[in-house]
Every structure is written in C-alpha cells, then in structure tokens.
C-alpha positions, -999 to 999 in steps of 0.1 A, spaced: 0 0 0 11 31 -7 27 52 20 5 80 27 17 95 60 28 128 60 61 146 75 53 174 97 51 206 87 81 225 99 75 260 117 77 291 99 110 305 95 117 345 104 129 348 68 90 332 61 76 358 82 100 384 63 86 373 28 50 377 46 57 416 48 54 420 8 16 428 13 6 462 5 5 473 40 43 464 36 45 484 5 24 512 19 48 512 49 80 514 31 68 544 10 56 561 41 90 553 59 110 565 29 88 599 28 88 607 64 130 600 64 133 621 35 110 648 50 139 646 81 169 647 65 161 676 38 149 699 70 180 689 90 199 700 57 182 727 52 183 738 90 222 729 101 243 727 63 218 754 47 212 778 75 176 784 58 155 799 79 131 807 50 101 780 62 104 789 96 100 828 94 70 815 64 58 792 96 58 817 124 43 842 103 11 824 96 8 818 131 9 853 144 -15 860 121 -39 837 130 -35 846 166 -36 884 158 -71 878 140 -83 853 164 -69 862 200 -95 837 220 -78 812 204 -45 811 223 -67 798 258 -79 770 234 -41 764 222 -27 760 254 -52 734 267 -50 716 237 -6 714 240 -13 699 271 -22 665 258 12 660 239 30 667 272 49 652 293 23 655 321 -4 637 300 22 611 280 31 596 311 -2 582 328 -18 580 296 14 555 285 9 531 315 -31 530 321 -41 531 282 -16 496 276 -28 485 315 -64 486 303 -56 469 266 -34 444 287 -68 436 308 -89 431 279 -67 401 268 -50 428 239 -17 420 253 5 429 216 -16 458 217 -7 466 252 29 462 238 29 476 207 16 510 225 45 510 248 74 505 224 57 531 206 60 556 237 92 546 250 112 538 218 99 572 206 110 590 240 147 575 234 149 584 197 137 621 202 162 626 234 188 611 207 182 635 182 178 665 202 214 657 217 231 650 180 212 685 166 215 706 197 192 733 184 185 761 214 145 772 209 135 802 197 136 832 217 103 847 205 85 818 229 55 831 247 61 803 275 92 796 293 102 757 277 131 735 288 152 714 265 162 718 233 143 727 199 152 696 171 128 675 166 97 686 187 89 660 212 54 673 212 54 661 177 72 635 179 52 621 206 23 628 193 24 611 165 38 579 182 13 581 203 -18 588 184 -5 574 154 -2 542 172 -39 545 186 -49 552 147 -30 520 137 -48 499 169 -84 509 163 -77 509 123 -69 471 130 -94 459 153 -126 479 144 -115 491 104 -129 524 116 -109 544 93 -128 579 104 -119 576 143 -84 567 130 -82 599 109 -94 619 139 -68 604 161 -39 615 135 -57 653 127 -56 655 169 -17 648 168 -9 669 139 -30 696 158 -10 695 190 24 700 168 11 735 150 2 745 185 41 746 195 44 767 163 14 789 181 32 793 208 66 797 190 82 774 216 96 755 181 108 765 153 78 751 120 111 726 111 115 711 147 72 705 144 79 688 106 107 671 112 88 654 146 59 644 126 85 625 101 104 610 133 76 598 148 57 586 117 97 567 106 94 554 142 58 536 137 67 520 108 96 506 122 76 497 149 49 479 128 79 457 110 91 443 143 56 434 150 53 415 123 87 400 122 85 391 158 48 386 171 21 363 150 -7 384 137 -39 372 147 -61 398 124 -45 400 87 -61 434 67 
C-alpha cells in the first residue's frame, strides 16, 4: 500500500515571516518610511548645512496671524498642547496599555509601549546630536532643546499608534483619521506658541511617523498576527 503519511510541517522561519511583509501594507509602509525620512533629512539640511530659515519665518508668520485675528484662540491652544505633554504622556502610556493588557490585547498593550518609550529615546537622541536652542520669541518659558519637537514626535507615536490599533481591530478608518488630525493639531500648537521653530514641528511628525513604521515591521517579524487586513 502506498505510504501516505505525511512529515510534519516545519514551523515558519523569520525569513518566512519576512517574505510575509510583501503585502501592500508592507508596501504602503515602506513608501511612508521612505517619505517621512526624506522629510527629516532635507529639513536637517536645510536647518544645520543650509542655514535656511526661510520655512520657519514663512511658519511663524502664519501663526501670528492667525493669533492676531483670532486672539480667543491662544486659551484653546494651550489646553489643547497639554495632551502631547509630558504630564499627560506619562499616565496615559501606562493605564491606556494596563487597560488593553486587561482586555486580553496583550500585543496591543505592547505595541503601545514600544511606541512611547522607543519614541522617548529616539527624540532625546536627536535632540542631543542636533543641539538646536528654541526660539527666543517663545510666549512660554520651555526647557530642552528645539530639534525634533517632542510634542510632535510624541504625538504622532502616540496617536499614530492608537490610529493604527483601532484601524486594525474595528476598520474604523474615520476615528483613526481623527486620532492622526488630533496629533498633527498639537504639533502646529508649538508653532502657536513659537516654543519650536515650524522645522522642529515637521521634522517630529517624520520622526515619529519613521518610528511607527519601524515599529509595525518588528511586530510583524517578531509577534504572530492574529487579524490580517
């Protein structure tokens, strides 16, 4: 008779889950990861080799006049900065993944806290390599230094992340939208408040949106996806 057992099926190999990637969320990530490091080297060029301040006066210019033709909207600015601070990033970083973790979203959980702390480390990084003082036109006393904003940078990881999580789970593109505009939002108001220069807010968006990608890669190199889109 003939033989018709069968050998087991060995488990996948990391260079199986590599040739996984080639979807066209893959794709879609590379381009944006190509973009958003492009964005950051050109404005590093243009900040540090160029000396060009010509986007930044062009920035800080459409700011004060916004705030010169709407006044009540520096209160609104100022609460709205506060949720890509420090002061909110840090609870927010440990209940938000707590309460996924409890829910049985445990990669979720994870995924969220690379996202934070990797970002954290990568904008400290940069901000020590540029070593770009802040502008002295700031309406608020800030500490640190300008290049990349970590209000931006933060942001971005953070809520860029969320986007990503619901995105996955519900397909609810619109609330992942929102969650993106809201970051983006939160970098224009450290332009507002000229506490960065418009290429520290630009170049943290591209840091933080080069981060996620990154961040999604390892995921799926390292961490079996249970929900394929």
């Amino acid at each position: 008779m003939p033989n018709t057992s069968t050998s087991p099926t060995p488990p996948p190999s990391r260079w199986g889950a590599l040739a996984g990637l080639l979807t066209a969320e893959a794709v879609g990530g590379a381009l944006v990861f190509v973009l958003a490091f492009g964005v950051f080297f050109y404005l590093a060029r243009e900040v540090f080799a160029e000396k060009s301040a010509v986007f930044d006066n062009w920035g800080f210019a459409q700011m004060d006049r916004l705030r010169a033709a709407a006044p009540w909207l520096t209160a609104w600015v100022f609460r709205l900065t506060f949720f890509g601070s420090v002061a909110f990033f840090v609870p927010a970083s440990l209940l938000v993944p707590l309460v996924l973790h409890r829910r049985g979203f445990v990669r979720y959980a994870v995924e969220l806290l690379l996202a934070m702390g990797g970002g954290l480390v990568l904008n400290e990084l940069l901000k020590a390599y540029f070593q770009r003082p802040r502008p002295s036109t700031a309406l608020i006393y800030q500490y640190g230094l300008s290049f990349p904003s970590g209000h931006a940078m933060m942001s971005m990881a953070y809520y860029g992340c969320l986007a990503w999580l619901v995105v996955q789970h519900t397909g609810r593109w619109g609330w992942g939208i929102a969650l993106v505009a809201f970051a983006l939002l939160i970098g224009l108001t450290r332009m507002y408040l000229h506490v960065h220069y418009p290429t520290d807010v630009v170049a943290g968006f591209a840091g933080g949106a080069a981060w996620l990608v990154l961040l999604r890669t390892g995921v799926r190199l390292f961490w079996k996806e249970e929900n394929k889109m």
